[in-house]
Backbone as a chain_set.jsonl record, in Angstrom:
{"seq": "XXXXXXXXXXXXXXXXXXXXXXXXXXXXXXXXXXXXXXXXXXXXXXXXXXXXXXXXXXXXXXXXXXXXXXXXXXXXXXXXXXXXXXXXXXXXXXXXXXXXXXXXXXXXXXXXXXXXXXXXXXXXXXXXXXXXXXXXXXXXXXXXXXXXXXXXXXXXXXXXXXXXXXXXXXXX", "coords": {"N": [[4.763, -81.618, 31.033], [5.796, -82.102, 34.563], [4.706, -83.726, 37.433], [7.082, -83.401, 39.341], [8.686, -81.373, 38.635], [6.324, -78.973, 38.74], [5.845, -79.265, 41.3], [8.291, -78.399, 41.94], [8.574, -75.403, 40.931], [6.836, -74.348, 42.312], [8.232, -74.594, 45.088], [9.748, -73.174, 44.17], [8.96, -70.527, 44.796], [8.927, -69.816, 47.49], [9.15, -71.759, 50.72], [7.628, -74.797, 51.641], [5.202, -76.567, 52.985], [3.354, -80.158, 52.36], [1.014, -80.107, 52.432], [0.402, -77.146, 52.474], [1.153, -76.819, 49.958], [-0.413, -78.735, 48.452], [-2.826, -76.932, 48.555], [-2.097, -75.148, 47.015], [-1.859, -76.008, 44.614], [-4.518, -76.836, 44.266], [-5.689, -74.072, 44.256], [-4.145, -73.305, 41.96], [-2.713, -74.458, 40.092], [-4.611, -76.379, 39.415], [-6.032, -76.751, 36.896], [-4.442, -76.844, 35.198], [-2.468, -78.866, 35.861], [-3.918, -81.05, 37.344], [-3.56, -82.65, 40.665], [-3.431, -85.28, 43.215], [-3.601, -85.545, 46.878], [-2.18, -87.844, 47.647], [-0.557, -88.147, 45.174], [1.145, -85.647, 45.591], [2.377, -86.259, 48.232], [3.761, -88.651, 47.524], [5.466, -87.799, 45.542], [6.838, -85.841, 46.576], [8.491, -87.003, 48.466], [10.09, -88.881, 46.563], [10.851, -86.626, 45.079], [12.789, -85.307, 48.074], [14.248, -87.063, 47.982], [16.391, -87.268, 46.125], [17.28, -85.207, 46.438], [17.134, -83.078, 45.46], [15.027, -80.826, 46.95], [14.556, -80.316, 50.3], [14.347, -80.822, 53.553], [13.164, -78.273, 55.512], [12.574, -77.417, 57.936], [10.577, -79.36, 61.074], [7.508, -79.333, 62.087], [4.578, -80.004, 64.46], [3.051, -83.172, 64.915], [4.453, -84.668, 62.607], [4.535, -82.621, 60.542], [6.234, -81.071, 57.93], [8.351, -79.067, 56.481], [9.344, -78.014, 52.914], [12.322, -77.004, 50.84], [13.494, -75.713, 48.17], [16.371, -76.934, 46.597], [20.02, -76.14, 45.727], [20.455, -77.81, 43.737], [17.895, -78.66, 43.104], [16.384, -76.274, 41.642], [18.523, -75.786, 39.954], [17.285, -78.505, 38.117], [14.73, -77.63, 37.682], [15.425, -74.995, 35.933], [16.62, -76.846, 34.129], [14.696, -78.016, 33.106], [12.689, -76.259, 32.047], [14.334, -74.855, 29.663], [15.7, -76.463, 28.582], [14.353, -78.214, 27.443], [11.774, -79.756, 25.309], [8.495, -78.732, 25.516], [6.367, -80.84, 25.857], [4.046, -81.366, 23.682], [0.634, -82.191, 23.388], [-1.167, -84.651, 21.668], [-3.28, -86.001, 21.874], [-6.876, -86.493, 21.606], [-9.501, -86.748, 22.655], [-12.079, -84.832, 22.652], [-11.96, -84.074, 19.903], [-10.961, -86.514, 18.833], [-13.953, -87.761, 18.779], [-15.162, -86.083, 17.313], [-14.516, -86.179, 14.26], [-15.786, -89.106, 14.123], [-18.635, -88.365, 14.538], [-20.638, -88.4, 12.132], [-21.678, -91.025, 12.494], [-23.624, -90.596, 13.84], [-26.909, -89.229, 13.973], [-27.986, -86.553, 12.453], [-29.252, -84.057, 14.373], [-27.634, -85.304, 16.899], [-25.181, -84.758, 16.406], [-24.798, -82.415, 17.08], [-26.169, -81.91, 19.196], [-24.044, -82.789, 21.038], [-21.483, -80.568, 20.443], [-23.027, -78.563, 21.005], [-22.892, -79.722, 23.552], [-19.991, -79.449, 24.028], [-19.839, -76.629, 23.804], [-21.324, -75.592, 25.853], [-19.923, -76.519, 28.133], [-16.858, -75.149, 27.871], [-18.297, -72.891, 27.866], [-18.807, -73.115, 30.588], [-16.314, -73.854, 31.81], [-14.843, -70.802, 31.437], [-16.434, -69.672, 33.129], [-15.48, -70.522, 35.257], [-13.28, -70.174, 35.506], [-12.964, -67.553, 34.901], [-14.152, -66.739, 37.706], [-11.877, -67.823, 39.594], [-9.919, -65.355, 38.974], [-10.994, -63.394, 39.863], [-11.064, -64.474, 42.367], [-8.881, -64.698, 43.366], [-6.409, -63.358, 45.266], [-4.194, -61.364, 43.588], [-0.65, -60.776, 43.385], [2.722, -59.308, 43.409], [4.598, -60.861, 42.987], [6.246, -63.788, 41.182], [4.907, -66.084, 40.846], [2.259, -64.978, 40.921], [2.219, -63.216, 38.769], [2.877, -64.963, 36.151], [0.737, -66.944, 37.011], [-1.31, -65.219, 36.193], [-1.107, -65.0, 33.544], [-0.87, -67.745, 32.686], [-3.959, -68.413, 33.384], [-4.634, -66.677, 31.626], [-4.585, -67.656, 29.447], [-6.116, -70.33, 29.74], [-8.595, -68.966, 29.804], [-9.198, -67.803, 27.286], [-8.364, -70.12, 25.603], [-10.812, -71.48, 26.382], [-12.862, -70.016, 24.89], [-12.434, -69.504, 22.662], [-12.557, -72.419, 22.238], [-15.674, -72.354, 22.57], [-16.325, -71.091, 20.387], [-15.486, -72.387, 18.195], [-17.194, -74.487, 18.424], [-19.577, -73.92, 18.384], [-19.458, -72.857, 15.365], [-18.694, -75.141, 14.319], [-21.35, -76.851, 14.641], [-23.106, -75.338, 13.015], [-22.017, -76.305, 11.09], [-23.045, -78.974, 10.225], [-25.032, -80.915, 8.611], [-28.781, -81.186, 8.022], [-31.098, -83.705, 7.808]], "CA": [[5.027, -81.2, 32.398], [5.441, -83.09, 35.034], [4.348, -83.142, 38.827], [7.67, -83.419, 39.964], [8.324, -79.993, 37.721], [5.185, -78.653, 39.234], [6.205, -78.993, 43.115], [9.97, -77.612, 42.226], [8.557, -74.206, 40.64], [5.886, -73.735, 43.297], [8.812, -74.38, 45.99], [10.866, -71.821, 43.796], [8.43, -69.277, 45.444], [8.504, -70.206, 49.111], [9.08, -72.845, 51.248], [5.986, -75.308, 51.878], [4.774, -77.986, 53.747], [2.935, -80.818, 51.282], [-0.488, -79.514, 52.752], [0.471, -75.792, 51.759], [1.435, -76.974, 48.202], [-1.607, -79.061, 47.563], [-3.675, -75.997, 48.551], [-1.808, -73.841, 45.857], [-2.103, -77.153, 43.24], [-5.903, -76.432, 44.548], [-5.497, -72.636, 43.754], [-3.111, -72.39, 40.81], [-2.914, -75.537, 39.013], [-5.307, -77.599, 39.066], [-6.539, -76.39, 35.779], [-3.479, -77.088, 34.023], [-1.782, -79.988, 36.175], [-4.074, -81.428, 38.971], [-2.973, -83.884, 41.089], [-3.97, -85.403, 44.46], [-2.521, -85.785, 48.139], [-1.212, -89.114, 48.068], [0.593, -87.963, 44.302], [1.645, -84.792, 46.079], [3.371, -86.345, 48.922], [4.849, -89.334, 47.205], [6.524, -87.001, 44.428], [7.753, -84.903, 47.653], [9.598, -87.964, 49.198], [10.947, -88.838, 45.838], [12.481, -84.984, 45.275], [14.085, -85.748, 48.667], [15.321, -88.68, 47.715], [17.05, -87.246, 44.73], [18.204, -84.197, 46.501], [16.09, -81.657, 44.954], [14.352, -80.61, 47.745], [15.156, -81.104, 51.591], [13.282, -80.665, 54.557], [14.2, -76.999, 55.818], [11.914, -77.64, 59.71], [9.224, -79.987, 61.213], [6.333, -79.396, 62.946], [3.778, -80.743, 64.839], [1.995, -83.995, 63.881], [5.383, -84.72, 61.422], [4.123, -81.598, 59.355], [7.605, -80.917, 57.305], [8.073, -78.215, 55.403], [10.215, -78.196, 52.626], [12.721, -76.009, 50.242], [14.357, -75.962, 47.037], [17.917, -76.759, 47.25], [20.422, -75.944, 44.452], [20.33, -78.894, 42.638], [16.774, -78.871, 41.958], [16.728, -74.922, 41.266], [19.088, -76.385, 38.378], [16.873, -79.192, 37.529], [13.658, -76.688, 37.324], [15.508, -74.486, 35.054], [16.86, -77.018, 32.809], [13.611, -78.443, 32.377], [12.111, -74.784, 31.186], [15.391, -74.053, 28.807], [16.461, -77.247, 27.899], [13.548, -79.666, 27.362], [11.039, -79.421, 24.895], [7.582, -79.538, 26.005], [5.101, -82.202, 25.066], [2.233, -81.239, 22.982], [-0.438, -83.184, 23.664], [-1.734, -84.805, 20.353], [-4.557, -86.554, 21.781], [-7.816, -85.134, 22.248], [-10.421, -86.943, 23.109], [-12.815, -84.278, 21.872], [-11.301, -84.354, 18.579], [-11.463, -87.946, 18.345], [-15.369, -87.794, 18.85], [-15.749, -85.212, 16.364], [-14.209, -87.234, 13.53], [-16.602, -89.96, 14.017], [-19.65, -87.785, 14.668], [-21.09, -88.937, 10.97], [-22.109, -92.232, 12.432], [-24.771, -90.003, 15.078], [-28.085, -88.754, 13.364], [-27.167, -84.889, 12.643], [-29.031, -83.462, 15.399], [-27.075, -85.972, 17.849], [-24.003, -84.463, 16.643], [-24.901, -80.897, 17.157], [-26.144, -82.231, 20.456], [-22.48, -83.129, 21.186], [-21.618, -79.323, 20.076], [-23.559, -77.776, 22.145], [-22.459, -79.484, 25.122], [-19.227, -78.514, 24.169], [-20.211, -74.724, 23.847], [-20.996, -75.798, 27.243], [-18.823, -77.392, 28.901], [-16.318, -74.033, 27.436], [-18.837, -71.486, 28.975], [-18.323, -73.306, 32.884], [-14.519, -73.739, 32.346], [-14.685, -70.212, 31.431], [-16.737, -69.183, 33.974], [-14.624, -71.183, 36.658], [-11.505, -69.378, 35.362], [-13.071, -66.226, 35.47], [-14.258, -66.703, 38.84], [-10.342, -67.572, 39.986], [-9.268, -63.721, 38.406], [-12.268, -62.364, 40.714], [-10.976, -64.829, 43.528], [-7.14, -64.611, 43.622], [-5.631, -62.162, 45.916], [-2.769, -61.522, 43.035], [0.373, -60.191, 44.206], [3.569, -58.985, 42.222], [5.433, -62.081, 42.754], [6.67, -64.406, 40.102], [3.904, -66.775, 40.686], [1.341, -64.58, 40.219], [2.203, -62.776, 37.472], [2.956, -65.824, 35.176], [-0.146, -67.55, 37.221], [-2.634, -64.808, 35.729], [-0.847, -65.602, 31.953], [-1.211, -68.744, 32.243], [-5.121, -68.26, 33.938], [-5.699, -65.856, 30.254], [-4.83, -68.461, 28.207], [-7.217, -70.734, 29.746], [-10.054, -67.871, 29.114], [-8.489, -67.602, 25.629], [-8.632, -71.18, 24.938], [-12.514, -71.783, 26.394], [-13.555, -68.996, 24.143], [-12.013, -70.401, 21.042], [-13.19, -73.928, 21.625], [-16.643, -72.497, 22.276], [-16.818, -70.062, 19.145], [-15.138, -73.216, 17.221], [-18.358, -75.281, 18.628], [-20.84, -72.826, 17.916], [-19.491, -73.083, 14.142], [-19.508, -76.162, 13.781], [-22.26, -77.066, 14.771], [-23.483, -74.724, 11.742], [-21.752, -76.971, 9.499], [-23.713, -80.031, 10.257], [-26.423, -80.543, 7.391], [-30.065, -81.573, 8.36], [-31.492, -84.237, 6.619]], "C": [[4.872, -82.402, 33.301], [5.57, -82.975, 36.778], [5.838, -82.678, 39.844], [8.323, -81.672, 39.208], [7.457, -78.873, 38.162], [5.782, -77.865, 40.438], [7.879, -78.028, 42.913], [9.714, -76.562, 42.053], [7.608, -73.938, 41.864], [6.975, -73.804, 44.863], [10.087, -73.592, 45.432], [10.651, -70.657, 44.494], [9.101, -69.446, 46.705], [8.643, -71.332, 49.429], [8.234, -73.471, 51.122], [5.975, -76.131, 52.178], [3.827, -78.822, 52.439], [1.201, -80.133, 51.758], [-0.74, -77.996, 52.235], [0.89, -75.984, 50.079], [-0.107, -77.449, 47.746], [-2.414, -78.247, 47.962], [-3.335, -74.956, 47.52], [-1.957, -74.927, 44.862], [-3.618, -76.587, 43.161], [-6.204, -74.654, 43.231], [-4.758, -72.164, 42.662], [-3.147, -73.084, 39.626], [-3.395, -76.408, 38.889], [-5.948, -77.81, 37.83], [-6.03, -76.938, 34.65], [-2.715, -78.497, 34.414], [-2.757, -80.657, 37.771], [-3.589, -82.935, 39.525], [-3.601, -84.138, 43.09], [-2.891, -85.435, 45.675], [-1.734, -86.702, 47.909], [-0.123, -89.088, 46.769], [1.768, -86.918, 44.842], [2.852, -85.371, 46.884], [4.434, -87.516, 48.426], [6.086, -88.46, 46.226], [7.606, -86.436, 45.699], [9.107, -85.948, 48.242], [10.64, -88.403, 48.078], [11.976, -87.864, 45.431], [13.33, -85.087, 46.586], [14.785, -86.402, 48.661], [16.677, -88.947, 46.896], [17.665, -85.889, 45.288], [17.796, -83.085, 45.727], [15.536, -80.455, 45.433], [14.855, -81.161, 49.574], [14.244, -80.317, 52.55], [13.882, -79.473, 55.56], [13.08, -77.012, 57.457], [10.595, -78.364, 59.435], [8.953, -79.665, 62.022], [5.534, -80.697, 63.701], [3.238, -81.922, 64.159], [3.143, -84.598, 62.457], [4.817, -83.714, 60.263], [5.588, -81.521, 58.788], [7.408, -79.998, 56.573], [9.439, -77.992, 53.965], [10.75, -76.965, 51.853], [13.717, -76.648, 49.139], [16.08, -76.133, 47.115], [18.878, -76.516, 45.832], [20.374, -76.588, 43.247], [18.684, -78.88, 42.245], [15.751, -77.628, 41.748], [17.52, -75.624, 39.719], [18.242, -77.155, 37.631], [15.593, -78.42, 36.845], [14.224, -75.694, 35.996], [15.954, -74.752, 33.837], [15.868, -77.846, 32.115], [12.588, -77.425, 32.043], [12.723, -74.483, 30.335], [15.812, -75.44, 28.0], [15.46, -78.4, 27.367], [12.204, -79.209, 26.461], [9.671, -79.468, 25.479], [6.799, -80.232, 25.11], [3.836, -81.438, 24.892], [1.433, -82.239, 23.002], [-1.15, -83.045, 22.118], [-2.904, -85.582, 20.19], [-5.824, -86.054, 22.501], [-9.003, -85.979, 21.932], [-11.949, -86.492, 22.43], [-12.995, -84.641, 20.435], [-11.696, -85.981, 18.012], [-12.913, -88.156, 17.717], [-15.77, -87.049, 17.898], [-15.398, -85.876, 14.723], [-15.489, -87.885, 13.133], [-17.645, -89.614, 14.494], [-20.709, -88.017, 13.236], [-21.753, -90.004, 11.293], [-23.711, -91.875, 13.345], [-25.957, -89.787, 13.926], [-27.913, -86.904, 13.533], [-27.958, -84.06, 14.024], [-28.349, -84.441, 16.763], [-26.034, -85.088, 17.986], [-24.163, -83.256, 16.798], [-25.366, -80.894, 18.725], [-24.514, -82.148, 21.266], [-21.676, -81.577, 21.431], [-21.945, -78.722, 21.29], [-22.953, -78.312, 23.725], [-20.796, -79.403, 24.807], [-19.231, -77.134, 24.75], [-19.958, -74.855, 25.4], [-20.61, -75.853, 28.447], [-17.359, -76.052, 28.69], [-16.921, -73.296, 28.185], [-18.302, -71.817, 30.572], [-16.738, -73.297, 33.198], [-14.189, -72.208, 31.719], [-15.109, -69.526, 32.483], [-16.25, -69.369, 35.294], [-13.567, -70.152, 36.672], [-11.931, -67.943, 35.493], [-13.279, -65.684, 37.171], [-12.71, -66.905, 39.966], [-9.955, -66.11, 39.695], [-10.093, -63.327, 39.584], [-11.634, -63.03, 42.327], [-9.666, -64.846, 44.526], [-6.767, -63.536, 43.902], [-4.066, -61.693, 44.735], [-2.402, -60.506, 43.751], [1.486, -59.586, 42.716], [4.61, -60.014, 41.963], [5.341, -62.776, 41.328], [4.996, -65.27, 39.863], [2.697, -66.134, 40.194], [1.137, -63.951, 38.755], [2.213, -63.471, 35.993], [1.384, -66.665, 35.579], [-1.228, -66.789, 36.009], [-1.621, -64.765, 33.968], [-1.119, -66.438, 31.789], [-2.892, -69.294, 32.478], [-5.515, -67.635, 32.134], [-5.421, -67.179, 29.406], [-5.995, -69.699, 28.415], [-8.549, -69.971, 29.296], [-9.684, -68.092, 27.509], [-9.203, -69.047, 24.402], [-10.445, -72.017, 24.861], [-13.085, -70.901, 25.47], [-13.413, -69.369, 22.932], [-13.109, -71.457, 21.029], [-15.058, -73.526, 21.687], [-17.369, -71.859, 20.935], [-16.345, -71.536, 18.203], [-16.623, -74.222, 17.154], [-19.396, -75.055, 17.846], [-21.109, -72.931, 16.021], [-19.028, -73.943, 13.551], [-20.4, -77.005, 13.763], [-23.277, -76.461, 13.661], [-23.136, -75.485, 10.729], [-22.642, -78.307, 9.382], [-25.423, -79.843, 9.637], [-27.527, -81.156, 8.206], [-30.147, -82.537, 7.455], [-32.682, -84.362, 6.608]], "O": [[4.173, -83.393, 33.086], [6.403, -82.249, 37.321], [5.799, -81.891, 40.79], [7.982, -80.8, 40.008], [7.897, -77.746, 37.936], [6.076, -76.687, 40.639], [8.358, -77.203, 43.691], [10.383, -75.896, 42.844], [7.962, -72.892, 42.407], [6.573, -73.104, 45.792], [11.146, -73.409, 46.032], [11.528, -69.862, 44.832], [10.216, -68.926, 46.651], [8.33, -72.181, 48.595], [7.51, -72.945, 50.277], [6.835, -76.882, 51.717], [3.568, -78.092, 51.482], [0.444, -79.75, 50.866], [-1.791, -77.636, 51.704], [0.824, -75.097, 49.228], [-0.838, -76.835, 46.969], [-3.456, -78.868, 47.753], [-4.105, -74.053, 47.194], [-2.383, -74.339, 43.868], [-3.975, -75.958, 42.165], [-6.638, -74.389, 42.11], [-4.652, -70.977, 42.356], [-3.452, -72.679, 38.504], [-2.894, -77.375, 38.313], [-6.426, -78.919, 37.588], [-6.555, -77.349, 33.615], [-2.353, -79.238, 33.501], [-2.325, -80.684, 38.923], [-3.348, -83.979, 38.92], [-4.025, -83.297, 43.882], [-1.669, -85.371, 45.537], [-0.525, -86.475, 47.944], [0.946, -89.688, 46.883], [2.971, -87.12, 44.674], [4.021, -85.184, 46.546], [5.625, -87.492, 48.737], [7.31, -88.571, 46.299], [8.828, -86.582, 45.734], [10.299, -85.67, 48.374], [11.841, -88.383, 48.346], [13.204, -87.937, 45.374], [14.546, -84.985, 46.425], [15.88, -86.455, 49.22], [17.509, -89.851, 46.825], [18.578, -85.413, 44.613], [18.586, -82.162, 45.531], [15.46, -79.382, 44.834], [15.395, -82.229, 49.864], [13.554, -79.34, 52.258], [14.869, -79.658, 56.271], [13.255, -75.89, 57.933], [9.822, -78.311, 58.478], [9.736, -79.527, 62.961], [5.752, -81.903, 63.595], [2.95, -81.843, 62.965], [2.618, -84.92, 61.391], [4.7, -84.135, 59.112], [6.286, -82.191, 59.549], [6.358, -79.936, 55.933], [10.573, -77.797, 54.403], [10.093, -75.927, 51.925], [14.431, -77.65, 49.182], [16.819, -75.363, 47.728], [18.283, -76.773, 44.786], [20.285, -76.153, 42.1], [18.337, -79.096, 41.084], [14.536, -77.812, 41.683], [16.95, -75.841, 38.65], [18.17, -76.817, 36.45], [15.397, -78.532, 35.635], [13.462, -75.624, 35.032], [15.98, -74.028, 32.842], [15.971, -78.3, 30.976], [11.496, -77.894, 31.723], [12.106, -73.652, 29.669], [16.221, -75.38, 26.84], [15.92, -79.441, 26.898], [11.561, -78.269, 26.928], [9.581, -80.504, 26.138], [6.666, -80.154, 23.889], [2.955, -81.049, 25.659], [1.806, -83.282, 22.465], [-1.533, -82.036, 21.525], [-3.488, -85.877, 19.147], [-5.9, -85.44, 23.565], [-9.48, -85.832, 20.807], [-12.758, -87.252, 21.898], [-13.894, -85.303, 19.918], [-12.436, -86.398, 17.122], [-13.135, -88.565, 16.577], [-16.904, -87.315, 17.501], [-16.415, -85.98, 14.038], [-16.191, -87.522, 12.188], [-18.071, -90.552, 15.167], [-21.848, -87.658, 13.534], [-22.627, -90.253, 10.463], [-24.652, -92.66, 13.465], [-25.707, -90.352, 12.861], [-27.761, -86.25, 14.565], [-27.185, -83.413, 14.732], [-28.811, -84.029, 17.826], [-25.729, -84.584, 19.067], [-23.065, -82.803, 16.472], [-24.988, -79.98, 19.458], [-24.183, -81.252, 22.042], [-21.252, -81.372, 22.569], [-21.28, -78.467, 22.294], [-22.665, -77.623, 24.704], [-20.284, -79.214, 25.91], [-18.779, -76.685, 25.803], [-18.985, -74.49, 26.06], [-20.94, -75.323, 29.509], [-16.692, -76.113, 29.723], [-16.36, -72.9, 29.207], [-17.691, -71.134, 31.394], [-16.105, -72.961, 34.199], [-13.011, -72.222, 31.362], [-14.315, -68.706, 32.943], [-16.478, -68.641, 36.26], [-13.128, -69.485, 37.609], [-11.254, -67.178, 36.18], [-12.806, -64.689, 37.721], [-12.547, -66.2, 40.962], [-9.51, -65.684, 40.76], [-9.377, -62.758, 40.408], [-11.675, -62.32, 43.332], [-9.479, -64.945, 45.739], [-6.699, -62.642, 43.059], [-2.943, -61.754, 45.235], [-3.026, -59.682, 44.419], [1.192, -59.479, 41.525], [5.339, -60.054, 40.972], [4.535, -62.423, 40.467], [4.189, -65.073, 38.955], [2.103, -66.577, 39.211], [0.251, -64.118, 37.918], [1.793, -62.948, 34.961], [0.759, -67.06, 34.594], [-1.825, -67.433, 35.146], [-2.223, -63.883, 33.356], [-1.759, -66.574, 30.746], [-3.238, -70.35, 31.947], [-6.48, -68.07, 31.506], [-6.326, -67.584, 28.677], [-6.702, -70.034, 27.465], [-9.38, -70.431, 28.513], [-10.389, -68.822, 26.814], [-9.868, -69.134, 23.369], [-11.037, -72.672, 24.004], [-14.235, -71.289, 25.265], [-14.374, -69.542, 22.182], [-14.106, -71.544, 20.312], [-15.802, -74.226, 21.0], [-18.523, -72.025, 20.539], [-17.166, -71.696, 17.3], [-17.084, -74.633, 16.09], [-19.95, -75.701, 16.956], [-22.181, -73.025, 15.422], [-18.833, -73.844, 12.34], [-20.376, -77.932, 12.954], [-24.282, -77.132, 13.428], [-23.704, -75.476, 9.637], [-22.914, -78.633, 8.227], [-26.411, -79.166, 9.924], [-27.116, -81.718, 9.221], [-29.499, -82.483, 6.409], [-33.245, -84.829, 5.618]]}, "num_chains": 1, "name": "protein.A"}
């Protein structure tokens, strides 16, 4: 995925000014794609640049607000239908777990655990979004809270995966 991908489906909903987007990046995806102001608005000037996006009224203060325009309505849907996505094959975690043999076994069960961890708060974050999100019946929401379970889904895994292996690690 990619930010410029991001801003085109979230201005599939609704218009938006770059201040009303990075408050729904805030609220929707920051989980899965976060990104900051100064990425926000440069991506924005580049989709106008390319005709993607165009500036549908300004406000006060040069506020701008912008809107999807046909062409990048097309580009959004042929990068959902036509483009594979990228699996991410590096993992950080993963790496560390590998080379967890070189630790003293309770180090690496140390490690473990703050997995488990580190799984319980990004579960408990994501649960706290379900409890905090006004959902609606719109598009956004309805794919938002799918793509919100699979985060629950996936913290629950990685912490039950933690939990047992951390069981596998012998004492000596």
């Amino acid at each position: 995925m990619s930010l410029r991908h991001a801003l085109l489906g979230l201005l599939s909903e609704r218009p938006a000014s770059g201040y009303d987007l990075l408050k729904r990046f805030e609220t929707s995806l920051a989980n899965v794609w976060p990104a900051t102001q100064s990425q926000i608005y440069t991506e924005l000037t580049r989709l106008a640049g390319a005709g993607l996006i165009t500036v549908a009224a300004e406000g006060p203060r040069g506020r701008k607000e912008y809107v999807l325009t046909d062409t990048g309505l097309s580009e959004l849907r042929h990068w959902l239908t036509e483009t594979k996505p990228q699996l991410s094959t590096r993992s950080d975690v993963l790496l560390r777990v590998f080379f967890l043999g070189v630790l003293e076994p309770g180090q690496a069960r140390a490690y473990l655990t703050g997995l488990i961890e580190m799984s319980e708060e990004g579960y408990r974050e994501l649960r706290g979004l379900t409890d905090a999100i006004d959902w609606g019946d719109d598009d956004l929401s309805v794919y938002g809270r799918i793509a919100l379970e699979y985060g629950l889904r996936f913290n629950a895994m990685r912490r039950e995966w933690a939990e047992w292996a951390a069981g596998e690690i012998k004492s000596t």
